[in-house]
N, C-alpha and C positions, 0 to 999 in steps of 0.2 A: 836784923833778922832774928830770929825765934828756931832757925833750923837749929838740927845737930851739928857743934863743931863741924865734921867731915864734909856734909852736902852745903852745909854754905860757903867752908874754902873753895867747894870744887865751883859752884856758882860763881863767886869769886874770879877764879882764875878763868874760867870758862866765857867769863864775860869779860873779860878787860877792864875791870874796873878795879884794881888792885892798888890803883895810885889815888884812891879815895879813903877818905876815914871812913872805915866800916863799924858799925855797930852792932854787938851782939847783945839780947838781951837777953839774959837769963833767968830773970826776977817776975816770971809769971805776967810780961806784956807790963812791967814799970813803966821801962824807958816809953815803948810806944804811945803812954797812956800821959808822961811829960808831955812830948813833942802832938797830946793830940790828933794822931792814928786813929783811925774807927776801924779800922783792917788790913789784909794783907795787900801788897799792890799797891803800897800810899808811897810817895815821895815826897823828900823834906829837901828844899834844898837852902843849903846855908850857908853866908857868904863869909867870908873869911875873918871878918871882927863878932862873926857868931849870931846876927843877927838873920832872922829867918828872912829869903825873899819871896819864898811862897812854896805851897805845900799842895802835892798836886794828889786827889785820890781815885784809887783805880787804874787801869792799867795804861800805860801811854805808850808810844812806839818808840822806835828807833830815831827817827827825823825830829819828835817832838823833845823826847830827852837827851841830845846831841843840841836844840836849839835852848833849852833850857842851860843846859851847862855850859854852854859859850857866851849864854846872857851873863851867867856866874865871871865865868874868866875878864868877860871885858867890863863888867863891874868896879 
Protein backbone atom coordinates (compact mmCIF):
# COMPACT_ATOMS: atom_id res chain seq x y z
CA UNK A 1 0.00 0.00 0.00
CA UNK A 2 0.99 3.79 -0.63
CA UNK A 3 -1.72 4.92 2.22
CA UNK A 4 -0.75 6.95 5.19
CA UNK A 5 0.69 4.76 8.06
CA UNK A 6 -2.87 5.33 10.01
CA UNK A 7 -5.58 4.33 7.04
CA UNK A 8 -3.79 1.41 5.88
CA UNK A 9 -3.34 -0.19 9.67
CA UNK A 10 -6.97 0.71 9.95
CA UNK A 11 -7.55 -1.26 6.36
CA UNK A 12 -5.56 -3.58 7.80
CA UNK A 13 -7.41 -4.58 10.84
CA UNK A 14 -10.71 -3.79 9.24
CA UNK A 15 -10.13 -6.50 6.87
CA UNK A 16 -8.77 -9.46 8.50
CA UNK A 17 -6.00 -9.60 6.84
CA UNK A 18 -3.28 -8.86 9.54
CA UNK A 19 -1.83 -12.50 9.41
CA UNK A 20 -0.44 -11.52 5.93
CA UNK A 21 2.87 -9.78 5.10
CA UNK A 22 1.89 -6.32 4.49
CA UNK A 23 3.77 -3.99 2.29
CA UNK A 24 4.12 -0.52 2.73
CA UNK A 25 5.71 1.57 0.14
CA UNK A 26 7.08 4.58 0.71
CA UNK A 27 9.53 5.08 -2.13
CA UNK A 28 7.21 6.93 -4.58
CA UNK A 29 5.48 3.43 -6.02
CA UNK A 30 9.39 1.46 -6.03
CA UNK A 31 8.11 -1.54 -4.54
CA UNK A 32 4.90 -1.51 -6.73
CA UNK A 33 6.92 -0.71 -9.81
CA UNK A 34 9.37 -4.32 -8.70
CA UNK A 35 6.46 -6.49 -8.41
CA UNK A 36 5.00 -4.84 -11.71
CA UNK A 37 1.69 -3.08 -10.42
CA UNK A 38 0.16 -0.63 -13.26
CA UNK A 39 -2.14 0.46 -10.27
CA UNK A 40 -4.21 0.58 -7.29
CA UNK A 41 -6.37 -2.66 -6.80
CA UNK A 42 -3.54 -5.05 -8.13
CA UNK A 43 -2.80 -8.30 -6.27
CA UNK A 44 0.30 -10.20 -6.02
CA UNK A 45 0.03 -13.40 -4.61
CA UNK A 46 3.24 -15.11 -3.33
CA UNK A 47 3.72 -18.41 -2.37
CA UNK A 48 5.95 -18.98 0.39
CA UNK A 49 9.58 -19.95 -1.28
CA UNK A 50 8.87 -16.28 -2.75
CA UNK A 51 8.05 -17.25 -6.01
CA UNK A 52 4.93 -15.29 -7.69
CA UNK A 53 1.82 -17.54 -8.51
CA UNK A 54 -0.03 -14.94 -10.10
CA UNK A 55 -0.87 -11.49 -10.03
CA UNK A 56 -4.39 -10.45 -10.37
CA UNK A 57 -5.23 -6.57 -11.51
CA UNK A 58 -8.21 -4.71 -10.68
CA UNK A 59 -10.54 -5.19 -8.21
CA UNK A 60 -11.70 -9.02 -7.32
CA UNK A 61 -14.22 -9.95 -4.77
CA UNK A 62 -14.49 -11.64 -1.63
CA UNK A 63 -15.15 -15.44 -3.09
CA UNK A 64 -12.47 -14.86 -5.72
CA UNK A 65 -9.64 -13.66 -3.29
CA UNK A 66 -10.62 -16.34 -0.38
CA UNK A 67 -10.29 -18.84 -3.65
CA UNK A 68 -6.99 -17.51 -4.53
CA UNK A 69 -5.60 -17.69 -1.09
CA UNK A 70 -6.64 -21.33 -0.35
CA UNK A 71 -4.97 -22.03 -3.86
CA UNK A 72 -1.79 -20.43 -1.93
CA UNK A 73 -2.42 -22.54 1.35
CA UNK A 74 -2.93 -25.89 -0.37
CA UNK A 75 0.21 -25.13 -2.61
Amino acid sequence: GQSPGGSYASFVEETGISGFTQLQDNDAGELWEKFGSTGRSTFIFVQEDGSFRQTSFGVIGAEELTEQVQTLIDA
